[in-house]
N, C-alpha and C positions, 0 to 999 in steps of 0.2 A: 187215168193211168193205163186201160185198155188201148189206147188211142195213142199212148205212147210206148205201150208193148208192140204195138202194130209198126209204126217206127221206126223202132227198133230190130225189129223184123227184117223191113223195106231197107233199113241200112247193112244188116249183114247178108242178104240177098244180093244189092246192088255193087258190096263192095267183094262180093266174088263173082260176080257175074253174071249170075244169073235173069236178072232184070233184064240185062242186055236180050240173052236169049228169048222171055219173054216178049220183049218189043218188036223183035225181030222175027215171031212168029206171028202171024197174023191169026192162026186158030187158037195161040193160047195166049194173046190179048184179049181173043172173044171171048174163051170159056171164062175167062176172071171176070170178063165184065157184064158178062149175063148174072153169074154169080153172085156179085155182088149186085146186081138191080134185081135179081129174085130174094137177096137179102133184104133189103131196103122195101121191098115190097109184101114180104115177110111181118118183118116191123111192125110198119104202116097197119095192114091189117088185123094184127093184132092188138094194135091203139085203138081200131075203131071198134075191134068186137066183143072186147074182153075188157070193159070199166074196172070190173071191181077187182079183176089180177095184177092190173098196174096199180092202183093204188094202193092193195096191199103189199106188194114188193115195196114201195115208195116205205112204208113203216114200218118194215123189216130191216133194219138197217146193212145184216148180215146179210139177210138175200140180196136187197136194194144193190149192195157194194160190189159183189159176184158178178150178179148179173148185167150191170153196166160196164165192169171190165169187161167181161164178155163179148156186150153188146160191141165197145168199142177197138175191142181187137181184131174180130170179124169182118167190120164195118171196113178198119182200116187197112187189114192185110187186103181182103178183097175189090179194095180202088188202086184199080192201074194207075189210075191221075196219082195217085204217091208214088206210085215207082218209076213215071213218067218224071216226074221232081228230083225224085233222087238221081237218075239220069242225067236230065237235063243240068240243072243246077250247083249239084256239088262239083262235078269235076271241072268246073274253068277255078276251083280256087284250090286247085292240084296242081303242082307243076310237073312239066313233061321230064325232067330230069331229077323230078322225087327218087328217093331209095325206096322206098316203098310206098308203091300204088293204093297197097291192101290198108297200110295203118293209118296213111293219109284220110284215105276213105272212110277209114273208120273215126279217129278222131274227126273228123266234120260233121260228119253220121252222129255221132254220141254228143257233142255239142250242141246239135239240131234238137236230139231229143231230151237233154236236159233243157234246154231253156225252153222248149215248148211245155215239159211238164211242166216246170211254175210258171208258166202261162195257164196251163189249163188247170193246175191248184188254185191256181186265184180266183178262172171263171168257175168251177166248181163251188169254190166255198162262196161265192156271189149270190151264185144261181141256188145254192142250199139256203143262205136268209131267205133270196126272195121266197123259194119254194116253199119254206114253214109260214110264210105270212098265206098265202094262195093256201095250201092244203087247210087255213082256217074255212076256207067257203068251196065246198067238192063240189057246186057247181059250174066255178070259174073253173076248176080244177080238169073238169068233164069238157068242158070247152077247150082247153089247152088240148088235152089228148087228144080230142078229135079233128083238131086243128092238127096237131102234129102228125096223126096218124097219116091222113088225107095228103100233109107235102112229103111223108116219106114214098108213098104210094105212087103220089105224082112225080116224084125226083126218080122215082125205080122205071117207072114209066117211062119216062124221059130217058132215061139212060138204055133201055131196051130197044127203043124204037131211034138213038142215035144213027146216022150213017157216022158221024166224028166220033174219034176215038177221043 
């Protein structure tokens, strides 16, 4: 739902304009996108240094819930590559002699992000069996993390050290 708050974000951003602005600054492309790879790098090391806070957030259901919205609002408001989509891709299914540009934008905006939410209810409640089977052995569990921790680390990296936007 985080990831769809983010979104939703990127579509009432894009359909005032804003985004445009952003893309058409080249320092405030960067700062979002440093931002978001000192996020991601943020993450990351925190998967690897901090075992036993992630897995008790994981059994916290409360916290668990918070702080993955969290995670994934952040995540998503700060990748340009969404606001780069919302740009790109919603206005060729606008027509140039719309009465309004603004609710066009938005009904496609709010379309986008309903159906990606029950996309991501579905990977959600998936990825929650799998995870009660896996939190039976916190070793595999320890592996996951540190697996994960190390490509968000890597993907912040990557995004840092891009020349491409």
């Amino acid at each position: 739902m985080g990831i769809s708050a983010g979104a939703l974000v990127h579509t009432i951003i894009a359909a005032v304009g804003l985004s445009a602005l952003i893309m058409a600054s080249a320092t405030a492309f960067f700062i979002v996108k440093m931002a978001g790879a000192m996020y991601l790098i943020y993450l990351g090391a925190k998967m690897l240094i901090h075992k036993s806070e992630l897995t008790d957030t994981i059994s916290n259901s409360a916290t668990g819930y918070s702080t993955a919205f969290k995670q994934g609002l952040i995540t998503n408001v700060l990748n340009p590559k969404v606001a780069l989509f919302f740009l790109a891709f919603l206005p060729q299914f606008i027509s140039h002699d719309s009465q309004s540009h603004l609710s066009s934008f938005m009904i496609l905006g709010l379309t986008f992000v309903i159906t990606s939410s029950i996309w991501g209810c579905f990977l959600a409640w998936s990825s929650a069996i799998l995870s009660h089977k896996l939190r039976a052995n916190p070793k595999i569990l320890n592996y996951i993390n540190k697996f994960t921790g190390f490509l968000l680390v890597g993907l912040g990296i990557r995004l840092l050290v891009s020349d491409k936007s």
